[in-house]
Structure formats: C-alpha cells, structure tokens
N, C-alpha and C positions, 0 to 999 in steps of 0.2 A: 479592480483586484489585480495584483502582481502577478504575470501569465509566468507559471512554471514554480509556484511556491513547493506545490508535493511533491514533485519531478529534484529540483535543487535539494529538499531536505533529506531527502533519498540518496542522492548521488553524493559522494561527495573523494577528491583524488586525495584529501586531506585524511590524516587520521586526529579525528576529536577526542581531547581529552576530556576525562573523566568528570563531571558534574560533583565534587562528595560532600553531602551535608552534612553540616553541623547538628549533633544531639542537641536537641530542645523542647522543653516542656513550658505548653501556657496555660495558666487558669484564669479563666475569664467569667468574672461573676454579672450573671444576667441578674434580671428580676425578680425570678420563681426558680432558679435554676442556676449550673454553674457546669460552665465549659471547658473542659481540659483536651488539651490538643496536643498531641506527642508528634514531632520530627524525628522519623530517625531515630527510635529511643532506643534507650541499654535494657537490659531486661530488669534490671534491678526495681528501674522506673515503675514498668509496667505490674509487676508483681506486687508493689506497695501500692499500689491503685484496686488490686483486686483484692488487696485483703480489706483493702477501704470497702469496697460496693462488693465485695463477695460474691466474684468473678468465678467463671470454671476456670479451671488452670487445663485444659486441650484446649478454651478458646485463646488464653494465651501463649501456646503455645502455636496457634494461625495466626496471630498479629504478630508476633516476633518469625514467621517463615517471608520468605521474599515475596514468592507464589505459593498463593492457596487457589485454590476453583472456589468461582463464589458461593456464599451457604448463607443459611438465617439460622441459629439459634433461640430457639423462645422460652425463659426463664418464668420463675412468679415474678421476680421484680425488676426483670429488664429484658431485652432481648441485644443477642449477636449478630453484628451483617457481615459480608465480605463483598464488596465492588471492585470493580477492575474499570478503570479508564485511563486515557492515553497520556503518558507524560509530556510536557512541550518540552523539556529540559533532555529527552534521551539521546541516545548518540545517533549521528548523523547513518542512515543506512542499514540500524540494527532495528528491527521489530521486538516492540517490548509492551509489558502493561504495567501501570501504577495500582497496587494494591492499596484499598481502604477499607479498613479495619473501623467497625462502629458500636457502642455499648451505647445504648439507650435507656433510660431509666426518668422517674416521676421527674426525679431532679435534677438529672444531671446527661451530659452527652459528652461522653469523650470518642477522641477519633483518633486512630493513628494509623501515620504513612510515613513515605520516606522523605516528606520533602519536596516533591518534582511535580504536585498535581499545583499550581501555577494559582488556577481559581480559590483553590481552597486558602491557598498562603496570603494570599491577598483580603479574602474575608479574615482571618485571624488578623491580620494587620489594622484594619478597619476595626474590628473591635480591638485593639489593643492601645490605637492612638485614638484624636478627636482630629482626624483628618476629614471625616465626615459624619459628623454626629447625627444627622437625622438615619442613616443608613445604619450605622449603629444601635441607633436606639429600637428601631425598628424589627434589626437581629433578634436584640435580649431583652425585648419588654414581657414576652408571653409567655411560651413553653419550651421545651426543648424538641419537641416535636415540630415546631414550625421553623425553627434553627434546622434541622435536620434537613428539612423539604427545601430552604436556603441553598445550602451545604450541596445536593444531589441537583437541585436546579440550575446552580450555576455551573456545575459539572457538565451537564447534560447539555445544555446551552453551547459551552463547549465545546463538547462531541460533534454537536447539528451543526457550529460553523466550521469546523474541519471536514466534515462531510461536504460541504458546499463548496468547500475552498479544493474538493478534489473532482469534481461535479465543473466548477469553473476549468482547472485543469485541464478535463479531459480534450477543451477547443483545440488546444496548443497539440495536444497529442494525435487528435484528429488529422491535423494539418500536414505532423512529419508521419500520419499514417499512409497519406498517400502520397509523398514525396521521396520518390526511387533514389534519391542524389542522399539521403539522410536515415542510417540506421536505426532504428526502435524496439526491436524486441526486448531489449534489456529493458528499457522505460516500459513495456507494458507488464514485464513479467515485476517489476517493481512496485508498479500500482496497481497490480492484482492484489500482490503479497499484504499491502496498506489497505487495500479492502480488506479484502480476507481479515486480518488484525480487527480492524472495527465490526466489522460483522461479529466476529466471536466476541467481543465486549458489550455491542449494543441487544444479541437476542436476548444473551440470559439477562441484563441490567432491565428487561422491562418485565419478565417474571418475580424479581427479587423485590422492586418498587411497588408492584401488585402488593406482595406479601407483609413488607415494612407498611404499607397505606392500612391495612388491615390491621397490626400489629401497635399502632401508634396511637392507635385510640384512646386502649387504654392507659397508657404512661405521659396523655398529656389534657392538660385542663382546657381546649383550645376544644369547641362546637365539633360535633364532627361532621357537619355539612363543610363547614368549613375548610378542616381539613380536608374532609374528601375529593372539596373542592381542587384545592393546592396541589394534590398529589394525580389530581386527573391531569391539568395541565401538565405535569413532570411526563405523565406518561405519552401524552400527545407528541410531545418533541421526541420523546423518542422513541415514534412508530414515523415518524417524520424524518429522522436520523436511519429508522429501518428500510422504508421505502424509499432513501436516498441512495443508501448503498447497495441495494437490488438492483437500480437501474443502475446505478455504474458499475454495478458488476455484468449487468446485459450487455451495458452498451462496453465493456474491458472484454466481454466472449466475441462481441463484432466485431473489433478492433484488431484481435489476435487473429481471427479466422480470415479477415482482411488480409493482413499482411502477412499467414503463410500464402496467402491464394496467390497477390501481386509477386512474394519471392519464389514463386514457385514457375508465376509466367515469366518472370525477369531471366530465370535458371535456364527456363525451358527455353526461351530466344537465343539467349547466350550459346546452348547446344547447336539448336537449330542451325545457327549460324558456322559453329566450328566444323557440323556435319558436313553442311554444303560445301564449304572449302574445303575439307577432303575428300569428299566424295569429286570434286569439280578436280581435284590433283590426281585423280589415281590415274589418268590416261597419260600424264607425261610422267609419272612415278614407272609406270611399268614398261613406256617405252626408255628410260633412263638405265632403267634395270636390265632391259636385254643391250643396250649398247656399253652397257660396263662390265660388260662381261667378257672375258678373252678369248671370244671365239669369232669365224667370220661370218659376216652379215652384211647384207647390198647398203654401200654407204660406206662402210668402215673404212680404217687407213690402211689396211692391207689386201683391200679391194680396189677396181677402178670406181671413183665417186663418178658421179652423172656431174655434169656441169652447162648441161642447158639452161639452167637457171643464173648462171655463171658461177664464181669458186665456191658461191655459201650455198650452192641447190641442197646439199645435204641435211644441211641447220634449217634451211626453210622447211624441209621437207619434215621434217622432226616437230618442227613446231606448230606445224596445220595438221599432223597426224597428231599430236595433242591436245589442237586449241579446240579440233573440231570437233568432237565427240566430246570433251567439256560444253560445247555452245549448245550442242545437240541436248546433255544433258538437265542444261539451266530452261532452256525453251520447254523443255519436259513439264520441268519439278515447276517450269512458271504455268504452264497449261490446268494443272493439277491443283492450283492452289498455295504447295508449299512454303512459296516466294512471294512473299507478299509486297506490296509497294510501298 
C-alpha cells in the first residue's frame, strides 16, 4: 500500500477544483422490481416520482437538502433512509459527507445522491451496461431488498478499506513522530480531523442498518433468514470499520501526547542551553559594565596600569576575573547534574 495516501489527500499547496455533476436520472428494470437512481437531481425529477409511489413531501424535501442527520421513515408502503458516507471525489483538505437518500418499496428502490459516492456509480453502471452480466444479473434477479443490502455493502466495504488505508498510514506517521529534524503536528491534527469524520459516519450507519434489516422484511419476497443473513454481514464490517477507528484514534491520542512531550523536551534543552550561556556571561557582563563606565577604577587609562604582567596585565587581568567564576560556575551546574554530557 502507497505510505502517505491519507496524509497526501489531506494536504494539499494546490487549490482543487470543483468535481460538478451532471443531473441524471436511471431506471433500471430488474426482475420483480425497478430501479431508479437520481444524480444530482432537479427537484422537478424527484417530485414526479413521489406522486408516482406517493412519497411525503418533508422526505423530499431531506433528499433535495445537501445535509440531512441520518433518519428512517416507515410508511404502509415503503420506507425513508438517510446515510452518510465518505465521497472519494471531495476536495482535497475539506472534511465533508455524501448523503444517500433511499425509498424502498415491494417494487421498487430508488436512491438519490449527488454523484461522488464512486461504489454506487459503478453498480448503476454495471446494471446499465453488459460489462458484466453475471454481476448484473445477480443485482436484479430478486428483490429490491437484496439490491439494497448490494447498494449499502459495497458502500460499507468501502468505508472499512479507507479505514485500513488510515491504520496503514499511521507507520509513516509513527516514524516523523519521533524524528526531531521533521514537523507533524499539522499531520496529526489532520488525521484526527479524518477520524473524527468517519467515526461520525460509521456509529450512527450501524444503528440505521439495524433498523433498514428489520424494516426490509416486509417490502421484499427474499427468505428472511436470508436476508437477515446479508445484512448481519453488512453490519460486522462495520463494527470492523468501528473498532478500526477506535484504535486509531488511541493510537492519534499517543501520537499527539508524544510529540507535545518530545517538543516540549526539545524547548526545554533549547532553554537550558541559552540559560547557561548567560548565566556563564554575567561575570564578564558586569565586569564590562563597571569598566565602561566614566569613572576611576585600578586598571583604567587614567590610572597607573600594573604592567608585571607586561602592557596587556590589565586585559589579562579582566579576563581571568571573568573566565574564572564562569569555570567555577559550569564545574557547579556540572556537579549538580544540570550539564549533562
């Protein structure tokens, strides 16, 4: 796997333009059932659908909103979802969710989004051509119910390898966590923010899946061991997807905690260091300071200088009354500990 894929899509010096989808609506006639899939719709679209299957008009008014919080509606002859998963198409560095809007009914499953959920565009595409007929067939032979648990599985699948592919990550991140020469705060507060994101997507998506597994029963002609079967699995990947993102959120709290600790020892030497050197200056500072001063004092040019030492006794003598009580002082701070080797 490519070291630095979450880190790269995050960051970026670039500003990315805009993804904008084209309005499009597909009906896809299954076997027992028919499929209508809106991109991006007008609301015109979706209004002439609800007088078809006699839709609430508040829940179309949630699938024409960008963001909704996700909900379940349960009708006599159909029921409403709202999911939220991660687009692969969003902009580089912005945290966002892809809403999916879903009517369910005996016959029919329509879904609408904007476009940017990638798995799903691809399953329309597959039933739309014979790029892969058995895969196809396998889609729209049954119910709309088992299109559905399609629809949310591959979604979910999804999810769990973006979680892994942030789980892989974190080696890389490890690495500049303890590498003093290499900045990272920003890269963790980054893939906090992309946990964080998937966490609010993946808790409520396995409440809602519960509730659609319950609710599918009756709007579709498919065994319900069967189904119950289909939609356990859906919900194991994403308790798989939940206890992926837990630990990398432990292991993004050890990360951070790490490296205020490392910049905070790095701070503290840095000081350490400046301290000593003025503390080690103050005895030739202060003898500087009484000799710049315009008064008389043994040594000065308007005294007799000593010259036992010959013409420099005086700069000698200035500079062992400085050196020495600095050497006195480091032998100190070395005795004590403060000076480390």
């Amino acid at each position: 796997m490519r070291k630095g894929f979450i880190t790269n899509r995050l960051r970026s010096s670039r500003k990315p333009s805009e993804i904008i989808v084209e309005s499009k609506m597909e009906t896809i006639q299954g076997k027992e059932f028919v499929w209508i899939d809106l991109q991006n719709p007008d609301r015109e679209e979706v209004e002439k659908l609800a007088e078809k299957y006699n839709f609430n008009s508040l829940n179309i008014e949630d699938c024409m909103t960008k963001f909704e919080l996700p909900k379940l509606d349960r009708y006599d002859n159909h029921f409403f979802v709202i999911l939220h998963f991660p687009p692969l198409s969003g902009k580089v560095g912005e945290s966002k969710n892809s809403q999916l809007s879903l009517f369910v009914g005996k016959g029919f499953l329509v879904t609408v989004h904007q476009g940017d959920l990638k798995p799903l565009v691809d399953l329309v595409n597959v039933c739309k051509s014979d790029s892969d007929q058995q895969r196809k067939e396998k889609l729209l032979e049954k119910s709309s119910g088992l299109l559905l648990h399609e629809i949310i599985d591959v979604l979910v699948d999804d999810l769990l390898h973006t979680s892994r592919k942030i789980i892989a990550n974190l080696d890389e991140l490890e690495d500049r966590v303890f590498d003093e020469t290499k900045p990272v705060a920003r890269s963790i507060a980054l893939q906090r923010r992309e946990i964080n994101r998937l966490r609010r997507i993946a808790n409520p998506l396995k409440k809602f899946v519960l509730e659609i597994a319950k609710n599918i029963k009756g709007f579709s002609d498919t065994e319900d061991d069967e189904l119950t079967l289909f939609y356990d699995d859906v919900i194991d990947h994403i308790d798989k997807v939940i206890e992926t993102l837990e630990e990398s959120r432990e292991t993004m709290e050890i990360y951070k905690d790490t490296d205020f600790v490392l910049s905070t020892e790095k701070t503290n030497k840095v000081l350490a260091v400046l301290t000593i050197i003025f503390t080690l200056a103050i005895p030739s500072t202060v003898i500087g300071t009484f000799y710049g001063m315009n008064i008389h004092l043994p040594g000065g040019i308007t005294s007799e200088s000593p010259v036992f030492l010959g013409p420099y006794t005086t700069l000698i003598i200035i500079i062992l009354a400085s050196a020495i009580p600095a050497i006195l002082m480091f032998a100190y701070f070395k005795k004590l500990g403060w000076i480390n080797n």
